[in-house]
C-alpha positions in Angstrom: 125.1 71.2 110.0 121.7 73.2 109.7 123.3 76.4 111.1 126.3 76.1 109.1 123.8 76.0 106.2 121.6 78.7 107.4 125.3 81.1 107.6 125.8 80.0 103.8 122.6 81.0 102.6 122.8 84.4 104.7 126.6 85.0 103.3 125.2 84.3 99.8 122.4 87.1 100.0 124.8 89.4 101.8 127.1 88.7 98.3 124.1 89.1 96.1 122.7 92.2 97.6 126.3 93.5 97.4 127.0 92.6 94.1 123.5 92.0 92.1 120.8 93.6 93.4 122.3 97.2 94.8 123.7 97.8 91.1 120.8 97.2 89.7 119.4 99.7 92.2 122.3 102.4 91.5 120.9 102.1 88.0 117.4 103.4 89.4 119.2 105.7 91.6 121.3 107.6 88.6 117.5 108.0 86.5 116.0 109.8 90.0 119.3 111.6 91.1 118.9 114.8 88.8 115.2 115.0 91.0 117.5 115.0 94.0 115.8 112.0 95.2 118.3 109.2 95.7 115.6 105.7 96.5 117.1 103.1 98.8 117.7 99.3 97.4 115.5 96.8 97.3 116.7 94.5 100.1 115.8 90.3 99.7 116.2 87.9 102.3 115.3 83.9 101.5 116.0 80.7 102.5 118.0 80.5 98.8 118.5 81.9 95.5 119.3 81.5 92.3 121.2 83.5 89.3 120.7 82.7 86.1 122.6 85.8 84.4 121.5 84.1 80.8 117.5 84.7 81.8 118.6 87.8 83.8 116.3 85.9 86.4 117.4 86.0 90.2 115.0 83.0 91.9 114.6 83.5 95.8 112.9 80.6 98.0 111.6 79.7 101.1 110.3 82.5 103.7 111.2 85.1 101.3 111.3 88.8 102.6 111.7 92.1 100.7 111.8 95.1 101.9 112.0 98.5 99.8 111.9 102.4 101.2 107.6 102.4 101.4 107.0 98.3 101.6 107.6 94.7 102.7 106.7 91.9 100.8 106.7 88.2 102.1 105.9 85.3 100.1 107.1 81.5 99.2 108.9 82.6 96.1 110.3 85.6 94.3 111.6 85.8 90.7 113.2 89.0 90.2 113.7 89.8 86.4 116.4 92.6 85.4 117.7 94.3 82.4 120.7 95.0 80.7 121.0 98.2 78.9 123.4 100.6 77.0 124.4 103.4 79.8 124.2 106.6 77.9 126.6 108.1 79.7 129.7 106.2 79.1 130.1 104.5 75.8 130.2 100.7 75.2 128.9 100.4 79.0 126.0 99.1 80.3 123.2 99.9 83.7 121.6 96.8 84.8 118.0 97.5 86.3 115.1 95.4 87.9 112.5 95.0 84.9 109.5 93.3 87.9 109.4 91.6 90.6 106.9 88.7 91.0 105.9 87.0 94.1 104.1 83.8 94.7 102.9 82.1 97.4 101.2 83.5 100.9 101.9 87.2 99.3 101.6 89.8 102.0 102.1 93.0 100.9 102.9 95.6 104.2 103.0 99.3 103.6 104.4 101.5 105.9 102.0 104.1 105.9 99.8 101.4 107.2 97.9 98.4 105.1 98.0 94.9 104.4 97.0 93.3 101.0 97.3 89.6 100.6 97.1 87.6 97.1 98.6 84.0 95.7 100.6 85.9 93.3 101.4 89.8 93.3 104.3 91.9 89.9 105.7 94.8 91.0 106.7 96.9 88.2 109.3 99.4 89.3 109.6 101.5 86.5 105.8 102.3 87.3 106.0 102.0 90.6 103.2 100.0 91.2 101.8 96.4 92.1 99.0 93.8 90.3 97.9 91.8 92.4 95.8 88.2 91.7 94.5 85.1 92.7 92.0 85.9 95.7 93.5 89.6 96.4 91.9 91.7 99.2 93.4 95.0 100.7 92.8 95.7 104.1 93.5 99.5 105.7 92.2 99.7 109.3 88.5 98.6 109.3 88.3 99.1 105.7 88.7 96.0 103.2 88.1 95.7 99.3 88.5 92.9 97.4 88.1 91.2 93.8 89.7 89.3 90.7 92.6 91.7 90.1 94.1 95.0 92.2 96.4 97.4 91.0 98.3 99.7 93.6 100.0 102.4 92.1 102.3 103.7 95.2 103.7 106.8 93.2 100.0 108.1 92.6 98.4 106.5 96.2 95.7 105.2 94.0 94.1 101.9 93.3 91.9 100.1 91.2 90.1 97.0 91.8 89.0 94.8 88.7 86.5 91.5 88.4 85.4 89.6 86.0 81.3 88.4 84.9 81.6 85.9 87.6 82.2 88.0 90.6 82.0 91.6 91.4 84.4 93.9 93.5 83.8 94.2 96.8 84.1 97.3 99.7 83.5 97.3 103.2 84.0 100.8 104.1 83.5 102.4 107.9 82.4 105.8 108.4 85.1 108.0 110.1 84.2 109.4 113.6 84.3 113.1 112.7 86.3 115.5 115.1 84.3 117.7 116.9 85.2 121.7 116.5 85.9 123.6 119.8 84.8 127.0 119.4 
């Protein structure tokens, strides 16, 4: 009965990523596609999930697991909140798109260029391209960790900035780099 439960949950994200979330990503993909650069789809795996097309709110639970082209997320929940607008291209039809994306719970954040930031609760903002996260947020990139109240990652310009508040201060714990040695 558990299996045959787990194979219904797995069918319904296979229908939603077919239906929901890679037309919401086509409608990313026609804004980049005159730069040539087509981005992949957002891809979310989770125990369940939820469409509420009145909200435009798509609620995933339980070991959730996204993965887009430069990143993996993995938290306890995942609201993803998307749009409806007039396409300018054909009349009287409309391009859905993902507004953000907020994660709660155990958020790990994996790029794949290499680091790991954690928080309780991390927004990912794709028309920006980047990610806030808050509640206890640290970002670790080999050795190298820096933490405090608030972080924003903004993956389009590989920059970050890390925020606190009166009570605390931001912290870095940064490693010297051996230096390569030049052969003459």
């Amino acid at each position: 009965m558990k299996i045959l439960k787990v194979v219904c949950v797995q069918l319904a994200a296979i229908i939603f990523v077919g239906c929901i979330v890679l037309p919401l990503c086509g409608a990313q993909e026609k804004k980049n596609s005159h730069m040539g650069v087509a981005p992949k789809p957002i891809v979310i795996l989770s125990k369940t999930l939820e469409v509420d097309n009145d909200k435009k709110i798509v609620t995933f639970t339980g070991e959730v697991n996204a993965k887009k082209d430069d990143f993996v997320v993995d938290c306890q929940k995942m609201l993803v909140y998307y749009r409806s607008s007039p396409d300018k291209g054909k009349q009287g039809e409309f391009a859905q798109g993902i507004d953000r994306i907020v994660a709660t719970g155990q958020v790990r954040v994996t790029r794949k260029e290499g680091g790991l930031a954690t928080a309780d609760k991390a927004v990912y903002y794709q028309n920006d391209d980047k990610i806030i996260l808050t509640g206890h947020p640290s970002v670790k990139q080999g050795n190298d960790l820096v933490k405090g109240e608030r972080i924003t990652i903004f993956f389009r310009e590989n920059r970050s900035i890390v925020e606190s508040s009166g009570k605390g201060r931001a912290q870095a714990i940064i490693f010297p780099k051996a230096q390569k040695k030049e052969t003459p």
